[in-house]
N, C-alpha and C positions, 0 to 999 in steps of 0.2 A: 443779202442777209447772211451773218454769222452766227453760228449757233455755237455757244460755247459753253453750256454745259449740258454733261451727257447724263441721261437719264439714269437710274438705278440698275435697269437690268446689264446695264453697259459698263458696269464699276470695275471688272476682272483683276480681281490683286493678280500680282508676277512677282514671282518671289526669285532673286538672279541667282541661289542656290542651290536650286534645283537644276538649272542649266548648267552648272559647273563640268560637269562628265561628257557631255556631247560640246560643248565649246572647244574644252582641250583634245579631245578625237576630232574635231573639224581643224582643228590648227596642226594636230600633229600632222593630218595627211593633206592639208592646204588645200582643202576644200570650201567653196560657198555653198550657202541656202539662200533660199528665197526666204525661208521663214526671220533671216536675222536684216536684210536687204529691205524689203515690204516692211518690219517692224509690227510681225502679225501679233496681234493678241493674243495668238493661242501657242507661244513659243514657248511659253516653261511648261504648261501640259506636256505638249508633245516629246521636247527634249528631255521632261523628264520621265517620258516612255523611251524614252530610245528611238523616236520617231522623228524624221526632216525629210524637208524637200529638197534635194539636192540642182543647185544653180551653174547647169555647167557651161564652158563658150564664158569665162571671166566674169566681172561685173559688172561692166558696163552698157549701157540700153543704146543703141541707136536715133530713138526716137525719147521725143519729150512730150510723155503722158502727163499732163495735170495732177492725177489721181496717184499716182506711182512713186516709190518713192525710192526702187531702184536705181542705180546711178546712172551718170547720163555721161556718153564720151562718145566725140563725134567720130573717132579711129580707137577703137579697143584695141587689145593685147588681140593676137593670133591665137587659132586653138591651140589646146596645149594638148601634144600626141599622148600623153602619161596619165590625163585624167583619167579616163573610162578606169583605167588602172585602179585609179586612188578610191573611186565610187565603188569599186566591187569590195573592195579591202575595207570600206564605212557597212556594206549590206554586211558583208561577212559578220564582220565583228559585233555587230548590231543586231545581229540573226533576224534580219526583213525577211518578210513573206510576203510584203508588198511593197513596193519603192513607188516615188512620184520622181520625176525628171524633167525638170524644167531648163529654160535660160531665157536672157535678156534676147531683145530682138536683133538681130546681128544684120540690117541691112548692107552692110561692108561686106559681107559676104557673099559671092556666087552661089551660093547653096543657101544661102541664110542661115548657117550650121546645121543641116542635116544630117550633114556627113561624121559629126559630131554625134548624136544625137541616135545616129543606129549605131555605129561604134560601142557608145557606151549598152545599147539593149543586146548587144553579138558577145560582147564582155561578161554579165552581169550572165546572159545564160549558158557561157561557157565556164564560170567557176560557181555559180550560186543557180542548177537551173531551175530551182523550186522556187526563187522567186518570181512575184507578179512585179509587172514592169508597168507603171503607167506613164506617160508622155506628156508635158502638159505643153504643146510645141505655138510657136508664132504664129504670125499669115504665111510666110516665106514671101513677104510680096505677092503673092497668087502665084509662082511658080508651081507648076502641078508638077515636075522631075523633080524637087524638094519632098514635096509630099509622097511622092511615090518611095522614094528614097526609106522614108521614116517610114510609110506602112509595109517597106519590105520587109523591116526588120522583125515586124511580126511584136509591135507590145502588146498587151492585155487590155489598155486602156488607151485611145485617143482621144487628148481634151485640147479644147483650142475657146479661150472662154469671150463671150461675145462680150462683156461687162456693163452694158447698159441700152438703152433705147438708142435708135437710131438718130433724132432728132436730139442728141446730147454726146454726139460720137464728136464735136470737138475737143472732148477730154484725150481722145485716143489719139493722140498726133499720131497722120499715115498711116489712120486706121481707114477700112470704109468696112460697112455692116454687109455690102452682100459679098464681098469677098469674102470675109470672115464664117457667113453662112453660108458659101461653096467651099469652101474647105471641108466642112462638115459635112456635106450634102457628100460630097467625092470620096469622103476617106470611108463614109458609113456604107455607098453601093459599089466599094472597092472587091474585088475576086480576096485579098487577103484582108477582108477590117474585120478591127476589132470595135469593139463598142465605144460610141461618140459620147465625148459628155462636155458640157457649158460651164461655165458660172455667169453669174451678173451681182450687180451690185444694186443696192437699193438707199434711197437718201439723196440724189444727186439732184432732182428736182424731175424727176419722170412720174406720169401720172399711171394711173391702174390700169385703163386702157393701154396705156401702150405696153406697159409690162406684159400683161396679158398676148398683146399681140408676139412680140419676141417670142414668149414660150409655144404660141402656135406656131410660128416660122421654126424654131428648135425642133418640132415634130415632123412639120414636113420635111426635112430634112434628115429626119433620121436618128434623130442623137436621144439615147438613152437614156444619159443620167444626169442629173444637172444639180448644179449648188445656187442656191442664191442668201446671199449674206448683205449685211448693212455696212455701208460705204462709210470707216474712217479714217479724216485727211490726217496723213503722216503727222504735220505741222501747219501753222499758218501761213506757212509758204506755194500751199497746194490750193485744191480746188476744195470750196467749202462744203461742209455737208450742210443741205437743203434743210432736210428731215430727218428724224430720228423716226423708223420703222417698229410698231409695237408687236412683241413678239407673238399675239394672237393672228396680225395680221399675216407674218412670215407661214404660219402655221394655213391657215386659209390657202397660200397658193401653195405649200406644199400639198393639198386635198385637192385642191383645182390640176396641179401639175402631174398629179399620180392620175388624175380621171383622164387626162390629154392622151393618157399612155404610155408615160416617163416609168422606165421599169425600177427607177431609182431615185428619190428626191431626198437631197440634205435642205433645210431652210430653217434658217435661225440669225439672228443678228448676229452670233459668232462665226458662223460658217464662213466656209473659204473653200476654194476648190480643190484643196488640196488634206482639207482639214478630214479627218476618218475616214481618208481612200479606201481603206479596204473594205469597208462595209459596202460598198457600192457593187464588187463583184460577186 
């Protein structure tokens, strides 16, 4: 089943006007986002706060997520030693007091860019160190010296987002769900962690139950904060959305998710894991 028309609360005009001022700051220092890569619905808010997720390790994903509309290249570009450079020079100018830090999943890589990935957090608090740094990092394959790596650097925030029920984890090519939740589990009872946080996605055909059960496994694990938002396919070229999630209900497990223990819950059909980072600390 396809569902092809989205419900009213789901209508969000974008007006490409707004985004004019952070487009040409992303181009002049040749930088990606995630937020233009995903095709998130919340990109002219954001850009026109002066807010992005910054996409770094180039743009292409490793892996072919269904859901994702990231680019896909089986040998990406190498890291480029200049970015961390160009990220500090976007916080800067942007005057951030909280950055998010993402990238595609780099399995080409021996580190899976981690070495990237603290480079840019050792940058960012050597020219801006009032900034909050959050991470929003891969599996690294389950490498735990990747991991380690990342929570040497000491960010404010680690997020690694599970994005669905386990029993629907064929979306996540070379994903699996208990790696994904040892990562979390490892980086939250780390001598240096900083606070773990999720997302998932809602609409893919996962029932209440198991949603439910995710957020208890999120708990035991340790992870703080979490997002959960309403799954929509890039294009008809992806994985369909199931169901369209009614914002009462979003609202219900953010009460549910706050009583587990979640010191922080965003939950709305707009949300993203990335979407009002800073409220979260």
């Amino acid at each position: 089943m396809r569902l092809q028309r989205k419900p009213d609360w789901l209508r969000k005009k974008i007006n490409p006007g707004e985004q004019a001022e952070m487009r040409a700051l992303l181009g002049e220092l040749r930088l990606n986002t995630v937020c233009q890569q995903a095709l998130c619905p919340n990109i002219a808010e954001c850009f026109s706060c002066g807010q992005a997720t910054f996409l770094i390790l180039g743009r292409d994903c490793t892996r072919q997520c269904s859901f994702c509309n990231v680019e896909k290249g089986a040998v990406p570009l190498p890291p480029d030693s200049d970015e961390p450079n160009r990220v500090v020079e976007a916080v800067l100018r942007l005057k951030l007091s909280h950055v998010v830090i993402t990238s595609p999943t780099r399995d080409d890589l021996a580190d899976g860019g981690a070495n990237q990935y603290a480079a840019t957090v050792a940058a960012i608090r050597q020219r801006s160190p009032a900034t909050a740094v959050e991470l929003l990092v891969p599996d690294f394959g389950g490498d735990q010296q990747s991991l380690a790596t990342v929570l040497a650097a000491r960010p404010a925030v680690l997020a690694h987002n599970l994005e669905t029920v386990p029993r629907l984890y064929a979306v996540r090519q070379g994903a699996d769900y208990r790696r994904s939740l040892q990562l979390l589990e490892r980086a939250a009872a780390a001598p240096e962690a900083a606070p773990t946080k999720s997302g998932i996605m809602l609409g893919l055909g996962e029932t209440e139950e198991e949603v439910v059960n995710v957020l208890q496994d999120l708990r035991q694990a340790g992870c703080s904060y979490l997002a959960i938002g309403q799954y929509l396919a890039p294009s008809r070229r992806h994985q369909p959305v199931m169901a369209y999630i009614r914002p009462e209900r979003f609202e219900e497990l953010r009460q549910q998710a706050v009583a587990m223990g979640f010191s922080h819950v965003e939950s709305s059909p707009y949300t993203r894991s990335s979407y009002h980072a800073a409220n979260y600390a």
